[in-house]
C-alpha positions as CSV (number, residue, x, y, z in Angstrom):
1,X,-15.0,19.4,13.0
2,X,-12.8,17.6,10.3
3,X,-14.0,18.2,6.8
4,X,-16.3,15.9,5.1
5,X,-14.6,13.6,2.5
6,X,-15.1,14.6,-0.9
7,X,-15.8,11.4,-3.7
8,X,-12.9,11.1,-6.0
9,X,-12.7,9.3,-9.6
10,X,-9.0,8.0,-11.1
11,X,-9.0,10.4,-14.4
12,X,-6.0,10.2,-16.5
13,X,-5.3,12.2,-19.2
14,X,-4.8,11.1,-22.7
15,X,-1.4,12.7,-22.7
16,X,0.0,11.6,-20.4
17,X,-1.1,8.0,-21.5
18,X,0.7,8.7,-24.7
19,X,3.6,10.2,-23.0
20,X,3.6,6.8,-21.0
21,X,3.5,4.8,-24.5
22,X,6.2,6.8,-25.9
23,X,9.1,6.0,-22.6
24,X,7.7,2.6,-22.8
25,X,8.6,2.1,-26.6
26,X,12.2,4.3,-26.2
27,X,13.1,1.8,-23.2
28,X,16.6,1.1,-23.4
29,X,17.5,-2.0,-22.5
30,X,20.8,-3.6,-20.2
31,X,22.7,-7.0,-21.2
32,X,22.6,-9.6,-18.3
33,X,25.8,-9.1,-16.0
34,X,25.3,-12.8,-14.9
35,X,23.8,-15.9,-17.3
36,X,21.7,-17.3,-14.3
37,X,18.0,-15.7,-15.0
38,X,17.6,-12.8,-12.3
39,X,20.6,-13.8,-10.2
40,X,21.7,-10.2,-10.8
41,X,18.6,-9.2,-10.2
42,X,15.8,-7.7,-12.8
43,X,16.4,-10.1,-15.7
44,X,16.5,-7.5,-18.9
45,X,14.8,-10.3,-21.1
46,X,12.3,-10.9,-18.6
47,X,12.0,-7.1,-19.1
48,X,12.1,-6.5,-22.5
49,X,8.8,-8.6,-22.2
50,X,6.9,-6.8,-19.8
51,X,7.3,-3.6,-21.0
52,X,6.3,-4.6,-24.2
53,X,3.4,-6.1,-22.8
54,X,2.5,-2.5,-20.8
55,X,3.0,-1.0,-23.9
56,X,0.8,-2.6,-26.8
57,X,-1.2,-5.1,-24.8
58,X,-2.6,-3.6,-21.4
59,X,-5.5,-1.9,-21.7
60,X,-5.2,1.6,-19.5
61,X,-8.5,2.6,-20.3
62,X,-10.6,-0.5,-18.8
63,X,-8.2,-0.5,-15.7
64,X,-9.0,3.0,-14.6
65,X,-12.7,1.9,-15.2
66,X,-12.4,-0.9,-12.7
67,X,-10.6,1.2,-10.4
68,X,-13.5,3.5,-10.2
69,X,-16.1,1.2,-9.5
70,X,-14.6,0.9,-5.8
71,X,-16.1,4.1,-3.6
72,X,-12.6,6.7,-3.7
73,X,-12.8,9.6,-1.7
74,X,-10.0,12.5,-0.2
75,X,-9.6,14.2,2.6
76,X,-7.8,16.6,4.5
77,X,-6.0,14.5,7.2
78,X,-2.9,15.9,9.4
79,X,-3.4,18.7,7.1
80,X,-2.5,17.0,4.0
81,X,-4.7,15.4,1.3
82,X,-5.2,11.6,2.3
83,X,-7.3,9.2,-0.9
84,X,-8.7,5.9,0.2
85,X,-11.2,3.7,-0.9
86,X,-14.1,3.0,1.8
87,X,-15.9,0.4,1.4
88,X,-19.3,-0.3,3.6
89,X,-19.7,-3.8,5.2
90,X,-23.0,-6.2,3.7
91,X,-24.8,-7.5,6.6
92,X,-28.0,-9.0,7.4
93,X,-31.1,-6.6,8.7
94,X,-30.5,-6.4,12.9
95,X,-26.8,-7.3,13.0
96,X,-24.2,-5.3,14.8
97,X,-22.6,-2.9,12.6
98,X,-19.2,-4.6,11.0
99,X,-16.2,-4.1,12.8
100,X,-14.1,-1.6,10.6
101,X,-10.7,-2.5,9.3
102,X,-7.7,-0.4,8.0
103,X,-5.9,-1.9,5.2
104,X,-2.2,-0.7,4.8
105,X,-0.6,-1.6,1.5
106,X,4.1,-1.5,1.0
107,X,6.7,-0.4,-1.4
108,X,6.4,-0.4,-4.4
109,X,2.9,-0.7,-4.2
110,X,-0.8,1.4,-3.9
111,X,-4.0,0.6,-2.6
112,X,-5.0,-1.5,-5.9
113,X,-3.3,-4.5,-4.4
114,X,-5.8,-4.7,-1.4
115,X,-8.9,-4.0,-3.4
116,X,-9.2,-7.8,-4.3
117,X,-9.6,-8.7,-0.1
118,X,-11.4,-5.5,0.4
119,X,-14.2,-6.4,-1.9
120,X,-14.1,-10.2,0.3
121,X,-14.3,-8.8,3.4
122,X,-16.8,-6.2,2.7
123,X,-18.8,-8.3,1.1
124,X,-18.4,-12.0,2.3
125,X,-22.0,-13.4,1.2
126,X,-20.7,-12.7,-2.6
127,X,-18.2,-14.9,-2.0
128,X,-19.4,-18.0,-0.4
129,X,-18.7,-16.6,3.3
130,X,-21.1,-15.7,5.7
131,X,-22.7,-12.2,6.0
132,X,-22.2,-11.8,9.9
133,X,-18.3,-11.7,8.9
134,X,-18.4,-8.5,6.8
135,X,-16.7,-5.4,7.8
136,X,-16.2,-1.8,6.8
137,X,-12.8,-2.0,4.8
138,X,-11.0,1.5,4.2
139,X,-8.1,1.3,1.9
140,X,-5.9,4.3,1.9
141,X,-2.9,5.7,-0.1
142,X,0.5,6.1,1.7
143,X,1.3,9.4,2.0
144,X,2.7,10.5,-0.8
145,X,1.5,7.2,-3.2
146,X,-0.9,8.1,-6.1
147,X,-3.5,11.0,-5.0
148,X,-1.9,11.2,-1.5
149,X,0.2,14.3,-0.3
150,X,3.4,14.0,1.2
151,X,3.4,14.7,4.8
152,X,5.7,17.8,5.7
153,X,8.1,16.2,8.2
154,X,10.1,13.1,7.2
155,X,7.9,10.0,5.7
156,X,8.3,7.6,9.0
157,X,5.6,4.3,9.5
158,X,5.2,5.8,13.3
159,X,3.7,9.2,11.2
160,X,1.8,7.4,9.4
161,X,-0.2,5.4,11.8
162,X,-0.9,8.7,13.8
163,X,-2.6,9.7,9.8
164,X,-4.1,6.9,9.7
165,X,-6.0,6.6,13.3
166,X,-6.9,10.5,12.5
167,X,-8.6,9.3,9.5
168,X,-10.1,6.6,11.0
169,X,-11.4,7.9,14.4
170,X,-11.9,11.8,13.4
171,X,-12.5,11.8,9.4
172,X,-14.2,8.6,9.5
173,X,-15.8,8.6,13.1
174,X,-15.1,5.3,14.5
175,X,-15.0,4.4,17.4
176,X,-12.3,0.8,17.3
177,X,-10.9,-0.7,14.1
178,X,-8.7,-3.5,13.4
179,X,-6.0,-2.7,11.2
180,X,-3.6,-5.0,8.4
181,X,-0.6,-4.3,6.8
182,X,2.5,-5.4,5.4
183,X,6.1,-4.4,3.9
184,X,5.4,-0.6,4.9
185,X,2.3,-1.2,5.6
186,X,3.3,-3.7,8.1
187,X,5.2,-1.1,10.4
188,X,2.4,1.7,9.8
189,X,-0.2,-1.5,11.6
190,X,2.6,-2.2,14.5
191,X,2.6,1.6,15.6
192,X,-1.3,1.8,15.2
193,X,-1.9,-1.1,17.5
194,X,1.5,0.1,19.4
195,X,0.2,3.7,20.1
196,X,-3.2,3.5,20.1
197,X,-4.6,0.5,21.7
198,X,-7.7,2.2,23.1
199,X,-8.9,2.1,19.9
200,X,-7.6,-0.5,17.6
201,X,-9.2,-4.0,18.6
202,X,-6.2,-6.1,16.9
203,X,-3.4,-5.9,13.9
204,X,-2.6,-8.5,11.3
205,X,0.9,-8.1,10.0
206,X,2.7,-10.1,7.2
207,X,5.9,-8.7,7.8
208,X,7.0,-8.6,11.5
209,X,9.9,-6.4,13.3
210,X,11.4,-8.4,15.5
211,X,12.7,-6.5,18.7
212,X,12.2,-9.8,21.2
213,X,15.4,-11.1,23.1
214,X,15.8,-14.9,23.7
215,X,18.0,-15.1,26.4
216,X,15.3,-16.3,28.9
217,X,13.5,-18.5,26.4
218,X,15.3,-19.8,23.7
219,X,13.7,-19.5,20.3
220,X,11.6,-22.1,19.2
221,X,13.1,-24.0,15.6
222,X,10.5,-22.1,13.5
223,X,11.6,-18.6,15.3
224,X,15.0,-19.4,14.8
225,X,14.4,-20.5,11.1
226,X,12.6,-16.8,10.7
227,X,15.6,-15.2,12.2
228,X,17.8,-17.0,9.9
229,X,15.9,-16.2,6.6
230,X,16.0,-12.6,7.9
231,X,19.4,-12.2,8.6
232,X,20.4,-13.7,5.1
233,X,17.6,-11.3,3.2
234,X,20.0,-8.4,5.3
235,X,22.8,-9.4,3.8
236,X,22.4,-10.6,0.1
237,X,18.6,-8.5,-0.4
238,X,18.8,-5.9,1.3
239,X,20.8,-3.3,-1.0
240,X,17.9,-1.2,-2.3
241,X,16.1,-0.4,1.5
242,X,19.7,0.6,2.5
243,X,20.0,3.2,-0.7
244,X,16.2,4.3,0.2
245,X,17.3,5.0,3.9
246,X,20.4,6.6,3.8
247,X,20.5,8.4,0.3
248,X,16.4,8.5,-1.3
249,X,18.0,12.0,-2.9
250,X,20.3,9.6,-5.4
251,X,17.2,7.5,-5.8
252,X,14.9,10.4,-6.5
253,X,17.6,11.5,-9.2
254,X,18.0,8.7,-10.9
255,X,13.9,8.0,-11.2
256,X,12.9,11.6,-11.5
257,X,11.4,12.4,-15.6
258,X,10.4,15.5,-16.6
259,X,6.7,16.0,-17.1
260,X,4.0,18.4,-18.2
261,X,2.4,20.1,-15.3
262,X,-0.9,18.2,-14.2
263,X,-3.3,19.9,-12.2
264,X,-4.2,18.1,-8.7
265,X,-7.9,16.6,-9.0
């Protein structure tokens, strides 16, 4: 029998919210290599800016109160430590249980940018929906995002879906579950409806693979106007996924800070 999840509250230490400060302040800053705002990319004015603002204006303390209003538990998934938020449906006495959903967030991301649509689908009533649409919303970390572990073998979206029906159907007991996603998150929900359609009633993607051929049917404008904004994100966007694919070593390097040793909630 898979273990029982155990609750889990965000708790940050006040050092290493003052070591946070303290990089944010000794930020040093490029000069634009090209006068157009962010045609370079990451505009260092634009910059300069925000890290001010993360520095002297956001308040840490009330975020990581927010955070832990939502229900955050782990769990040993696959043998590694999986967090998610789980969030029970609202429904009217007598109706059938909500249908539960899997929400996947991308790169460079965590679960905090679902928990806005989580609370909504949860809880439609509180939002000028209708009760009968709620479902069971379960928002979990990417493996190796935040307070989940890495898995052992190489980070692919295909492991992840396996992860994530285990957590669903064994961790969570359910029987069928939708599932959304996108950027990362996108490809985790492909493989889940891909490999386990027994159990997952339907996927919702904002980011599509496409793997279709159009010799027998030719694309439709609108499909061909997709292909074409893909093809030219591959070639003048596309730098940084290359980099992450073929050399996340040179990445890791160049990110990597050293940091006081933190023991694991």
């Amino acid at each position: 029998m898979p273990a029982e999840p155990t609750p889990f509250r965000v708790a940050v230490s006040d050092d290493v919210f003052n070591d946070l400060r303290t990089r944010l302040k000794r930020t040093l800053f490029t000069v634009p290599s090209d006068s157009t705002y962010w045609a370079a990319g990451t505009d260092p004015g634009y910059l300069r800016e925000l890290v001010a603002y993360w520095a002297d204006e956001f308040d840490w303390r009330a975020a990581e109160a927010a955070l832990n209003a939502f229900p955050q538990y782990v769990a040993e998934v696959a043998g590694r430590r999986v967090h998610f938020v789980h969030l029970r449906g609202r429904r009217t006495e007598g109706a059938p249980a909500p249908l539960p959903l899997v929400l996947s967030h991308g790169w460079p991301s965590s679960f905090v940018e679902m928990l806005r649509v989580a609370e909504r689908l949860a809880d439609p009533a509180a939002h000028g929906g209708d009760p009968a649409d709620a479902f069971d919303v379960v928002v979990p970390s990417l493996p190796g995002f935040l307070h989940s572990e890495l898995p052992r073998e190489p980070f692919t979206r295909r492991g992840v879906a396996d992860i994530w029906h285990e957590l669903m159907t064994e961790t969570l007991g359910y029987e069928r579950f939708g599932a959304f996603g996108g950027d990362i998150g996108g490809g985790v929900t492909q493989w889940l409806g891909a490999l386990h359609p027994c159990d997952v009633a339907g996927v919702h993607i904002t980011s599509a693979v496409v793997t279709a051929e159009f010799d027998e049917h030719p694309a439709t404008p609108e499909e061909q106007a997709y292909l074409d904004a893909l093809a030219a994100y591959d070639v003048d966007d596309q730098g940084y996924s290359e980099i992450m694919c073929t050399r996340p070593d040179t990445i890791a390097a160049a990110h990597h800070r050293p940091r006081r040793h933190h023991p694991q909630p």
